[in-house]
C-alpha positions in Angstrom: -19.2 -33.7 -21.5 -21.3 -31.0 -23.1 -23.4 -31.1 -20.1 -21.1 -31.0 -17.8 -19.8 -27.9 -19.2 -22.8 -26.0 -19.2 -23.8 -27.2 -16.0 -20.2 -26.0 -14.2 -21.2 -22.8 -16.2 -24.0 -22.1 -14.7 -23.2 -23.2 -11.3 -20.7 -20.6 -11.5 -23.3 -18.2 -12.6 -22.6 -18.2 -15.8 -24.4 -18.9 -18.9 -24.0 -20.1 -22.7 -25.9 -18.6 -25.4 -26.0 -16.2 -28.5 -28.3 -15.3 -31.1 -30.4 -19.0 -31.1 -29.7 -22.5 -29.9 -27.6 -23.2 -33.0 -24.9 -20.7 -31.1 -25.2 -22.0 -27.8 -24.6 -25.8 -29.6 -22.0 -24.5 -31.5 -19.9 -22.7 -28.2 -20.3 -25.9 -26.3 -19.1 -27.7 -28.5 -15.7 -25.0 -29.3 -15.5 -25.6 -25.2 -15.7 -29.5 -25.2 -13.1 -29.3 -28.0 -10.9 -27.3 -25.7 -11.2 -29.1 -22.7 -9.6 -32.6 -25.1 -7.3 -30.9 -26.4 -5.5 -29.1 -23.4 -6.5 -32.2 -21.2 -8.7 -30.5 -18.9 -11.9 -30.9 -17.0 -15.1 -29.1 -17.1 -14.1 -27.6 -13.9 -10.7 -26.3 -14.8 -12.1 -24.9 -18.2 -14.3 -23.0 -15.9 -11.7 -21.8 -13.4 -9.3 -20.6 -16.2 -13.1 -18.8 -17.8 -12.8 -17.0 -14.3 -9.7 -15.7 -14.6 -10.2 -14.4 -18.2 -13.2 -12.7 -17.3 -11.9 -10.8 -14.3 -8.8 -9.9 -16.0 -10.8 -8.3 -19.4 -13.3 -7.4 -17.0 -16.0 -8.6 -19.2 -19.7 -7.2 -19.3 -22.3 -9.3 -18.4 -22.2 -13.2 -17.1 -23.2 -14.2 -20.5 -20.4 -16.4 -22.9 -20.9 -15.4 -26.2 -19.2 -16.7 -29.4 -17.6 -13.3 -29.5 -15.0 -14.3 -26.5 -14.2 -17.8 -28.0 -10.8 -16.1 -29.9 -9.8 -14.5 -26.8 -10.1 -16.8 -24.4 -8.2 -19.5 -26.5 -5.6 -17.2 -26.5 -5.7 -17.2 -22.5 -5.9 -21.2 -22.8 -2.4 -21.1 -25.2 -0.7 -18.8 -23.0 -1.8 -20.8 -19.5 -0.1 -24.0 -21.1 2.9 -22.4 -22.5 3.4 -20.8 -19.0 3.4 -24.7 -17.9 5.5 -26.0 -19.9 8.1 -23.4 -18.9 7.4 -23.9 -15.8 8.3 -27.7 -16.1 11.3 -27.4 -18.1 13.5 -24.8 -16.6 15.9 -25.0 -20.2 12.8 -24.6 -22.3 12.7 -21.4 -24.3 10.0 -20.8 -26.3 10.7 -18.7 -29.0 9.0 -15.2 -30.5 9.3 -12.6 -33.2 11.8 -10.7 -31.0 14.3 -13.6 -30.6 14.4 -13.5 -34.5 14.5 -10.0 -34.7 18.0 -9.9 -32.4 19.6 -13.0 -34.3 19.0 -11.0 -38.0 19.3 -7.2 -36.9 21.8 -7.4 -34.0 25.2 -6.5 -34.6 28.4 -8.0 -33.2 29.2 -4.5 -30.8 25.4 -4.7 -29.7 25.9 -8.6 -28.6 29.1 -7.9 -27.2 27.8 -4.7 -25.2 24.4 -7.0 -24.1 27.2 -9.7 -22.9 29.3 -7.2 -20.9 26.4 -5.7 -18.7 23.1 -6.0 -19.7 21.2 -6.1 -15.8 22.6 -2.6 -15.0 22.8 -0.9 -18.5 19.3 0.3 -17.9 17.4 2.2 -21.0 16.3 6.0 -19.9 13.3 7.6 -20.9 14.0 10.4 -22.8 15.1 13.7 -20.9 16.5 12.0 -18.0 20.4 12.3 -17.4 22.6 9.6 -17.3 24.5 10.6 -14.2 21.3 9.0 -12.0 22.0 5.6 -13.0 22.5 2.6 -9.9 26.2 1.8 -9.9 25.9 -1.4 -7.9 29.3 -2.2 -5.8 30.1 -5.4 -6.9 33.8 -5.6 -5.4 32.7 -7.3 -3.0 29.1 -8.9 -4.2 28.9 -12.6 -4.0 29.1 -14.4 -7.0 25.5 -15.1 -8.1 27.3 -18.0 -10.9 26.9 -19.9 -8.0 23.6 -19.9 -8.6 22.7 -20.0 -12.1 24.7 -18.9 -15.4 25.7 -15.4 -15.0 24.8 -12.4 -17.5 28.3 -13.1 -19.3 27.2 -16.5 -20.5 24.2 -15.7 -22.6 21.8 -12.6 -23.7 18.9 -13.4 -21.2 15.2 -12.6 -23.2 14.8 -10.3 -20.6 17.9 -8.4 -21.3 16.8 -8.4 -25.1 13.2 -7.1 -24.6 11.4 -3.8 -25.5 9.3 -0.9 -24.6 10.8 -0.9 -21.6 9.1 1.4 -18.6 5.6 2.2 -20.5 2.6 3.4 -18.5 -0.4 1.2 -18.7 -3.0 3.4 -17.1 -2.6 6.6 -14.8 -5.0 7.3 -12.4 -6.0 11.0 -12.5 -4.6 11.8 -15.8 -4.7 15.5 -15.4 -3.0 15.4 -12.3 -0.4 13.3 -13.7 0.3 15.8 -16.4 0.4 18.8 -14.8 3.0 16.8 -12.4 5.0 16.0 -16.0 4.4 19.5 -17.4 6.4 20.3 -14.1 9.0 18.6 -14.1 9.6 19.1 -17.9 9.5 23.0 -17.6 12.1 25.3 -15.8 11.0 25.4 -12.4 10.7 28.4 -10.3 11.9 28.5 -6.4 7.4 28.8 -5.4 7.0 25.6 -7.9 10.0 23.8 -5.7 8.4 24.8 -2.6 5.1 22.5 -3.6 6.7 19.8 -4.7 7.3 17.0 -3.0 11.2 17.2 -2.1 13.5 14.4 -3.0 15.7 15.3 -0.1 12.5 15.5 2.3 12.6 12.2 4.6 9.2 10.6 5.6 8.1 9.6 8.3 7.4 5.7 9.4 4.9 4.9 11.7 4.2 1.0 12.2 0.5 0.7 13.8 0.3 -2.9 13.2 3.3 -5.6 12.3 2.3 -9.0 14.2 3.5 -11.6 15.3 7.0 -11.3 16.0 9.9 -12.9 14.4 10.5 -15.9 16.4 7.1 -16.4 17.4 6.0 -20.0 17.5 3.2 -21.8 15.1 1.8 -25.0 13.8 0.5 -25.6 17.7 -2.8 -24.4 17.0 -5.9 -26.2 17.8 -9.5 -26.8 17.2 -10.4 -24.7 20.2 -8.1 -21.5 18.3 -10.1 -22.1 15.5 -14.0 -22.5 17.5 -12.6 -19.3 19.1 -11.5 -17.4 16.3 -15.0 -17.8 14.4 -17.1 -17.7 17.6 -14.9 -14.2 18.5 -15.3 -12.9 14.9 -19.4 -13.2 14.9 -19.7 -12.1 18.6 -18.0 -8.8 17.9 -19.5 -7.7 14.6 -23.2 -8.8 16.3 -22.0 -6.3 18.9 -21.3 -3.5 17.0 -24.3 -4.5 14.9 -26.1 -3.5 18.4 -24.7 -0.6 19.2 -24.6 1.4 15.8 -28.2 1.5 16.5 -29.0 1.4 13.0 -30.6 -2.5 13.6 -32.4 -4.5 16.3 -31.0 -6.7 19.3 -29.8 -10.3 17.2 -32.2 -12.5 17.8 -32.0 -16.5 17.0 -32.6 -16.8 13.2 -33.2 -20.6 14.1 -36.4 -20.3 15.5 -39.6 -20.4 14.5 -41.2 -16.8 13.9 -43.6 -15.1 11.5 -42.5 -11.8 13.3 -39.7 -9.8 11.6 -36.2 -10.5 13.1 -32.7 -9.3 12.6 -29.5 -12.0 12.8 -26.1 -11.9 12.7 -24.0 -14.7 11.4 -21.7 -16.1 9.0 -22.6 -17.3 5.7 -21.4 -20.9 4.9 -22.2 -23.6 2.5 -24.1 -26.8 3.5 -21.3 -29.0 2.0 -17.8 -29.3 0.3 -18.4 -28.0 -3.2 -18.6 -24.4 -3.9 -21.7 -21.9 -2.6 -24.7 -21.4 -5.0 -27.9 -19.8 -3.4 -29.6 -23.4 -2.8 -26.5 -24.2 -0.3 -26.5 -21.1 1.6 -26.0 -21.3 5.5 -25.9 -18.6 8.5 -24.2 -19.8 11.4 -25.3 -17.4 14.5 -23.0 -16.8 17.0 -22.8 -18.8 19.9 -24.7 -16.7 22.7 -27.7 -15.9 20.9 -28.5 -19.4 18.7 -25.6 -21.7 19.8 -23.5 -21.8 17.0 -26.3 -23.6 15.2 -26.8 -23.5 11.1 -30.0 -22.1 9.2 -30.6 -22.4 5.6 -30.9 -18.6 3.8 -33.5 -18.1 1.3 -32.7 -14.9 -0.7 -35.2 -15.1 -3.0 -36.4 -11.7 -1.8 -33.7 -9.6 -2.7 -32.8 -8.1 -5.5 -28.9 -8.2 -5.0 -26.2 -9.3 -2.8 -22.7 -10.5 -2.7 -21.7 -13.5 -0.5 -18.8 -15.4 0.2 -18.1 -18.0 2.5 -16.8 -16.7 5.9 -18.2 -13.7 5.7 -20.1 -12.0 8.4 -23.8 -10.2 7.7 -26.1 -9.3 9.1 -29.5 -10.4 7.9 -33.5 -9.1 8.7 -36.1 -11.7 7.7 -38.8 -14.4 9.3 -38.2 -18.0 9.7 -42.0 -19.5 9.1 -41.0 -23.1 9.5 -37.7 -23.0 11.9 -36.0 -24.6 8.9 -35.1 -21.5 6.7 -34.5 -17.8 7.4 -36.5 -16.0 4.1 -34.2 -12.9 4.0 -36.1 -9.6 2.9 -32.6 -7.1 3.9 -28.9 -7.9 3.9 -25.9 -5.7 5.6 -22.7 -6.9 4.5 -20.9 -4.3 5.7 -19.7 -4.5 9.6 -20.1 -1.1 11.4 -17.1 0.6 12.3 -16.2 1.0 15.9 -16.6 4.2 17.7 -13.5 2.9 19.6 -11.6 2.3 16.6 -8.7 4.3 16.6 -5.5 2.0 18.0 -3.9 3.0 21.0 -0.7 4.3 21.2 1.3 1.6 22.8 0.6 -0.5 19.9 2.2 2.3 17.6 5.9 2.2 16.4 7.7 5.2 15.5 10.8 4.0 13.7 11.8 7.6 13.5 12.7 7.2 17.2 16.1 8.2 18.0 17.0 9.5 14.3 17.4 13.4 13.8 16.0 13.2 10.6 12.5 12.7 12.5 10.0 16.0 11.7 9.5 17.2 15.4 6.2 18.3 14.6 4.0 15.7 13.0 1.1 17.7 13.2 2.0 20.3 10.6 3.5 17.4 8.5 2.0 17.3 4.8 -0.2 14.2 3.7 2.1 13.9 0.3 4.1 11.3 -0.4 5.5 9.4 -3.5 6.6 6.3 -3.5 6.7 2.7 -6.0 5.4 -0.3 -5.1 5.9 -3.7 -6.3 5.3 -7.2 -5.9 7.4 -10.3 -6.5 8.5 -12.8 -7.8 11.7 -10.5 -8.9 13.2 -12.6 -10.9 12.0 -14.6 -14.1 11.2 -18.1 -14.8 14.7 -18.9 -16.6 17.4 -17.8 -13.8 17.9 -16.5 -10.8 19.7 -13.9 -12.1 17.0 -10.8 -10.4 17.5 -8.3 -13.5 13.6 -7.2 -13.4 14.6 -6.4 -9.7 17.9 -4.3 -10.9 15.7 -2.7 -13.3 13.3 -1.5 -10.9 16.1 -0.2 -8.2 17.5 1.7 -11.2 14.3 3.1 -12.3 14.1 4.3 -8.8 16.9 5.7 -8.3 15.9 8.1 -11.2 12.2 8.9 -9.9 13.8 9.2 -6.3 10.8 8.5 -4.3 10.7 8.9 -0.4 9.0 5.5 0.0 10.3 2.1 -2.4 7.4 -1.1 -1.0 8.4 -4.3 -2.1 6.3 -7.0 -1.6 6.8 -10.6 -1.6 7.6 -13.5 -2.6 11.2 -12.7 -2.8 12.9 -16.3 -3.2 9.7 -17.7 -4.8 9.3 -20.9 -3.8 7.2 -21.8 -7.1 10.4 -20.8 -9.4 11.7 -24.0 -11.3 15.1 -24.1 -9.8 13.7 -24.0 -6.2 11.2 -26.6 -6.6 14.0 -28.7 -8.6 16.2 -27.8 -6.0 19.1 -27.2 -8.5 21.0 -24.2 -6.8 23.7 -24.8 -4.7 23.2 -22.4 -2.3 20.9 -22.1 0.2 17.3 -19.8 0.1 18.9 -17.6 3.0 22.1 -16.9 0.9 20.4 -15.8 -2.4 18.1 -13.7 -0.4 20.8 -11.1 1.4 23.6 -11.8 -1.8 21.0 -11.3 -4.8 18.5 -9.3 -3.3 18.9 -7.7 0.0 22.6 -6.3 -1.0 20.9 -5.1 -4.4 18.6 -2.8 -2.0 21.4 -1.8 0.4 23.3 -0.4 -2.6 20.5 1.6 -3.6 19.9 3.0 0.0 23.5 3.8 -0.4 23.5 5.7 -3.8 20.2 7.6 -2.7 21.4 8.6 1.2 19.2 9.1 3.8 16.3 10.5 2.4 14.8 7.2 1.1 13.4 4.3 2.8 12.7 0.6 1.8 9.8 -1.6 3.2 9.9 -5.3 2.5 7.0 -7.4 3.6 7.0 -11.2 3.0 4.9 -13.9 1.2 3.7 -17.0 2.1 5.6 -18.3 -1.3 9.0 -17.2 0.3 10.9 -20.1 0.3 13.5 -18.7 2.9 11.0 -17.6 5.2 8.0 -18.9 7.8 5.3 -20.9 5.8 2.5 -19.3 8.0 -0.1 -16.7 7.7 -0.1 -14.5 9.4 3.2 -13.8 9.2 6.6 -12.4 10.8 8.8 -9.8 9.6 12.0 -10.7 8.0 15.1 -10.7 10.6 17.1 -8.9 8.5 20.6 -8.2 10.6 21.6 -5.0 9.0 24.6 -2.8 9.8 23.3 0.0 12.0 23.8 2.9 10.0 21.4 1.7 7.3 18.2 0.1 9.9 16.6 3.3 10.0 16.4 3.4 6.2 15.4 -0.6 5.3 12.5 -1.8 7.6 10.5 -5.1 7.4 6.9 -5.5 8.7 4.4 -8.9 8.9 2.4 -9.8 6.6 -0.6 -8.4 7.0 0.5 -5.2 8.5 -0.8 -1.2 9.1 2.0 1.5 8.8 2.0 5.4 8.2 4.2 7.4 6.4 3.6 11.2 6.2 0.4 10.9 8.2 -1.3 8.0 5.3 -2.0 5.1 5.9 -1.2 1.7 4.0 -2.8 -1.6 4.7 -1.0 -4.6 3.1 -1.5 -8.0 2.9 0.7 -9.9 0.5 -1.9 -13.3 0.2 -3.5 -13.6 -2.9 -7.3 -12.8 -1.3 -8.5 -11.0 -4.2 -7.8 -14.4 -6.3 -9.3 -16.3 -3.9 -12.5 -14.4 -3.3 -13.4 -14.6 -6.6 -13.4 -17.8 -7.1 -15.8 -18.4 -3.8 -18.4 -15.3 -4.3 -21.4 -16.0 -6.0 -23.5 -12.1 -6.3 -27.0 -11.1 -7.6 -27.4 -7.8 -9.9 -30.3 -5.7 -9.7 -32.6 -6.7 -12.6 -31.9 -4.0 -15.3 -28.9 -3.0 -13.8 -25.6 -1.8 -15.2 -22.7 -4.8 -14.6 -20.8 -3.4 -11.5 -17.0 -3.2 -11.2 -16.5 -6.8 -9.7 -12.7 -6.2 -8.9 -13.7 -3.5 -7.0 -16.5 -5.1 -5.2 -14.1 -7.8 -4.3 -11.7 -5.0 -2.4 -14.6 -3.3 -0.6 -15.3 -7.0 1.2 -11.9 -6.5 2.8 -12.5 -3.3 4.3 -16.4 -4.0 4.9 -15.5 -7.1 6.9 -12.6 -5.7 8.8 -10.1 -8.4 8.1 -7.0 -9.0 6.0 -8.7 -12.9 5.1 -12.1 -13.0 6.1 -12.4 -16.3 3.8 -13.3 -19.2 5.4 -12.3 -22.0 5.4 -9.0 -20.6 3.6 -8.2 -21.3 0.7 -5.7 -24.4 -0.6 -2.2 -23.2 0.2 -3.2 -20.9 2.7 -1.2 -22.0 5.9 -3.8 -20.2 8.3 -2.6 -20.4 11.9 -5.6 -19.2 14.5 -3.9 -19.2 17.1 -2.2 -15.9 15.7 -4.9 -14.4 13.5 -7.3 -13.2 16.0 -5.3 -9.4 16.2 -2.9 -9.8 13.4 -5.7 -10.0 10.4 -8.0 -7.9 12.0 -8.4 -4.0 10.7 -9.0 -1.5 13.4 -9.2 1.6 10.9 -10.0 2.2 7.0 -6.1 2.8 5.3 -5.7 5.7 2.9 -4.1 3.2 0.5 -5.0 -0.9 0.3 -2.1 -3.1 -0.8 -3.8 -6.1 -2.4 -1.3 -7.8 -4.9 -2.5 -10.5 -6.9 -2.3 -12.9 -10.0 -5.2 -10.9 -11.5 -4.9 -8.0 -13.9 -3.1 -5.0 -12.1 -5.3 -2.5 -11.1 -5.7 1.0 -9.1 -8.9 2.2 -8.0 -10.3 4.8 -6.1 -13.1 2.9 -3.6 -15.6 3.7 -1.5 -17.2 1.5 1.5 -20.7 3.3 1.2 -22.8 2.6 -1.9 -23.3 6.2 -4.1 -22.7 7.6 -0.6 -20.3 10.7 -1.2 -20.1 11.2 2.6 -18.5 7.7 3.1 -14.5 7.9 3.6 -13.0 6.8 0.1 -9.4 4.9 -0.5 -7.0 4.0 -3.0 -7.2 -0.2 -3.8 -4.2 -1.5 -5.6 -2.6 -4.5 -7.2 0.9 -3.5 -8.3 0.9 -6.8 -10.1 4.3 -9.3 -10.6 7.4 -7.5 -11.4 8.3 -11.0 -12.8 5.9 -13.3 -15.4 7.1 -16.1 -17.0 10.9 -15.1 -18.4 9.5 -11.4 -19.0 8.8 -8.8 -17.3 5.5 -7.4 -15.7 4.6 -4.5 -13.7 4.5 -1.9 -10.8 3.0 0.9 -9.4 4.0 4.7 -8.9 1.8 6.4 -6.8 2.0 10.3 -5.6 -0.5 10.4 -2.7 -1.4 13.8 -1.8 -3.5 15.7 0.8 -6.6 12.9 -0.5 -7.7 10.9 -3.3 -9.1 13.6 -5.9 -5.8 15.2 -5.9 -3.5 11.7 -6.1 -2.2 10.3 -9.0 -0.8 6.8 -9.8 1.1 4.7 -13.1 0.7 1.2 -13.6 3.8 0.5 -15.3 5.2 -2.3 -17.3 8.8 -2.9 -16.6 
């Protein structure tokens, strides 16, 4: 088993060592010991290694004795996850559940039973007279669901440090901003701030397909075209940015120096290493026929499968392309800006539009957040009444909630054990939550809910329609729902989302090469960048387990005509935001902001979310991470 483990190590490229052999004997041995105990393989110790690593963002591709403590930790908290998971009455209990039973009064219990999803706890300095007052005259009972907040003090109810920032982006921004609002400001210092009672602007440049649209009738000739249509275009713009040669057939013989452009794959089912690398060319200029890559010559790269390069190199024997130069970025259209049929003003109609969009400022402030909303142990959705309340304090002009909404991994979905149906919880527990809160804030806020493939109320493909919400008219200009992946403006910036865990699954496909002496790079960053630099929402393929691809809608509705101001990426990893840039130490190159809010919900606690103040450009932008 030792062997095993070092060999799914290193085929993951990474390795096991320390100061002699006696540490690299004695960590393989700690690993064997943890793969008995938790029951797994050497291949899931390995995968849950991954995720460790990319969530401490670790130095190096070394596993030293030094990480052994922490990532047991990770192995403890994976399983205990599970197990709640699996039994929906389990509660596993912590130093704060004895801390309420000894210290908690009687008027303290009885206040927790009487309200404690909309008693929310204020930072300090805020007034209490912002709080949500939900309407709940004529709310549906959510007992019908689960036990309500009257029968028992939930752990989420009873935790603390509620609403504490993580990490701000742009710190001294972020202070001055707080230094602001703190201080008595003037009638000039109102004037630059971003107004509360100022409504954005929406602008949908890409929502596809439609609700209603049909799927699961896609065939092997979608597919062949999808791929074929996806190498044929970036070869073309390969061409004409002028910057390579004509593609030429990396499958024939040639000692001459060529340039190619294909897609990398891997020569059989198991994950790529560089022994297994494959470039299929496009179909006009070598058939759609395979080559073996030999990358031996450079000094780095990043690949993963389904990605598009292109690649300058010989081909001595007409069995292998030796590779001396790789592009893995795809030029960017001249023609790239959309046209303006495909554009969507949802102001249209409303007098609350800004007439003149050209003098609009590029500021904006909004929270974003990703599901699942409510925890592991009801369906209760207090972590989403806790957000709507914290925004109704902020008051930002733009709330993004992501999906999955009704997540269709929760316990008592997959058990089946609530008596109502997916579409019933959705508009009684979560869209009347967020109608409420357009309510108590007026016009001068707007909501944008995008789905997830994990919404158990909603289409199971990607890519994917918009909710069909039904709301009463005099709130559809403030709640709006867009596919998953789409493109939208607000205030002249632009937001790319895609609600598919890509960043997850990336990771655990790319295999990259450092230069030798080099610093370890930001890998959560590089991960982003392949997004943009291939010019698709999911360039993986094939997709990943889970992934209910349908080609026959993909070919427009994945595909990103221009670079967003801000990326939406959430995922399971470790929230993150990041300033990025396509070009490598290329100051000229057009940099964005890449984000992963995180989930709201994790486990029965809570998680986190985003609060970003985009303004003018990205030196002068700040954002929070911030646990709820």
């Amino acid at each position: 088993m030792e062997a095993e483990i070092r060999a799914e190590f290193e085929s993951s490229g990474f390795s096991i060592g320390g100061a002699g052999p006696e540490d690299a004997a004695q960590i393989l041995s700690t690993l064997m010991s943890y793969c008995i105990n938790y029951k797994m393989s050497p291949a899931d110790l390995v995968s849950n290694w991954e995720v460790y690593y990319l969530n401490r963002q670790l130095d190096g591709l070394k596993l030293e004795k030094s990480y052994l403590d922490g990532f047991l930790s990770h192995l403890q908290n994976e399983v205990k996850e599970r197990l709640i998971e699996e039994e929906a009455n389990l509660h596993i209990y912590s130093s704060n559940d004895v801390d309420m039973l000894l210290n908690n009064s009687h008027a303290d219990e009885a206040a927790f039973l009487d309200t404690p999803g909309s008693k929310q706890e204020k930072p300090p300095g805020e007034s209490s007279n912002t709080e949500l007052t939900p309407k709940t005259s004529d709310r549906p009972s959510s007992s019908r669901v689960t036990k309500t907040n009257g029968d028992r003090i939930t752990p989420f109810a009873t935790r603390v440090n509620k609403f504490t920032q993580q990490y701000v982006l742009n710190a001294d921004n972020a202070a001055s901003m707080s230094s602001k609002h703190e201080a008595e400001t003037t009638e000039d210092e109102l004037i630059r701030r971003i107004q509360p009672s100022q409504r954005c602007s929406l602008q949908v440049q890409r929502s596809q397909p439609e609700p209603g649209c049909r799927f699961m009738y896609d065939r092997m000739e979608d597919r062949f075209n999808y791929l074929k249509d996806r190498i044929r275009k970036s070869a073309t713009l390969f061409s004409a940015s002028g910057l390579c040669g004509e593609p030429a057939d990396a499958t024939l013989a040639s000692e001459e120096k060529m340039f190619a452009v294909g897609m990398v794959t891997c020569d059989g089912e198991g994950r790529l290493n560089e022994k297994s690398i494959l470039l299929q060319g496009s179909v006009e200029h070598s058939r759609g026929e395979r080559v073996r890559l030999d990358l031996k010559d450079l000094d780095h790269f990043s690949l993963f499968p389904g990605q598009v390069v292109g690649i300058e190199g010989h081909n001595p024997s007409g069995h292998c392309f030796v590779a001396s130069k790789l592009i893995d970025s795809i030029p960017v259209s001249v023609d790239a800006q959309l046209p303006s049929a495909k554009k969507q003003s949802v102001d249209s109609g409303s007098h609350h539009q800004n007439s003149d969009a050209g003098t609009q400022s590029r500021a904006l402030s909004s929270v974003i957040a990703a599901g699942p909303y409510t925890t592991t142990d009801n369906l209760l959705f207090e972590p989403l009444q806790e957000l709507l309340s914290y925004a109704c304090r902020k008051q930002p002009q733009l709330l993004i909630l992501m999906g999955p909404f009704i997540d269709s991994d929760h316990p008592d979905i997959k058990k089946g054990t609530v008596d109502q149906s997916f579409h019933d919880i959705f508009y009684s527990e979560v869209l009347r939550k967020i109608q409420d809160f357009t309510q108590y804030l007026g016009h001068t806020v707007r909501v944008i809910l995008i789905p997830s493939v994990r919404d158990a109320h909603h289409d199971f493909v990607f890519p994917q329609p918009a909710f069909d919400l039904n709301l009463p008219e005099d709130i559809t200009h403030q709640i709006s729902s867009l596919a998953n992946p789409s493109l939208f403006s607000s205030n002249q910036i632009h937001f790319g989302c895609c609600t598919v865990d890509i960043l997850k699954q990336i990771s655990g496909e790319e295999i990259s090469r450092k230069p030798p002496g080099g610093k370890p790079g930001d890998r959560i960053g590089r991960l982003a960048t392949h997004i943009l630099k291939q010019q698709s929402y999911y360039p993986l393929y094939p997709p990943a387990a889970g992934v209910p691809l349908d080609f026959a809608l993909a070919k427009e509705a994945l595909e990103i005509s221009l670079t967003p101001d801000v990326l939406l990426l959430p995922s399971d990893l470790a929230p993150f935001v990041k300033v990025l840039s396509l070009g490598e130490g290329n100051d000229d190159q057009k940099q964005f902001i890449c984000l992963n809010p995180g989930r709201l919900a994790k486990g029965i606690g809570g998680g986190t979310f985003v609060e970003l103040y985009y303004n003018e450009d990205t030196s002068r932008t700040n954002a929070s991470i911030i646990r709820i």
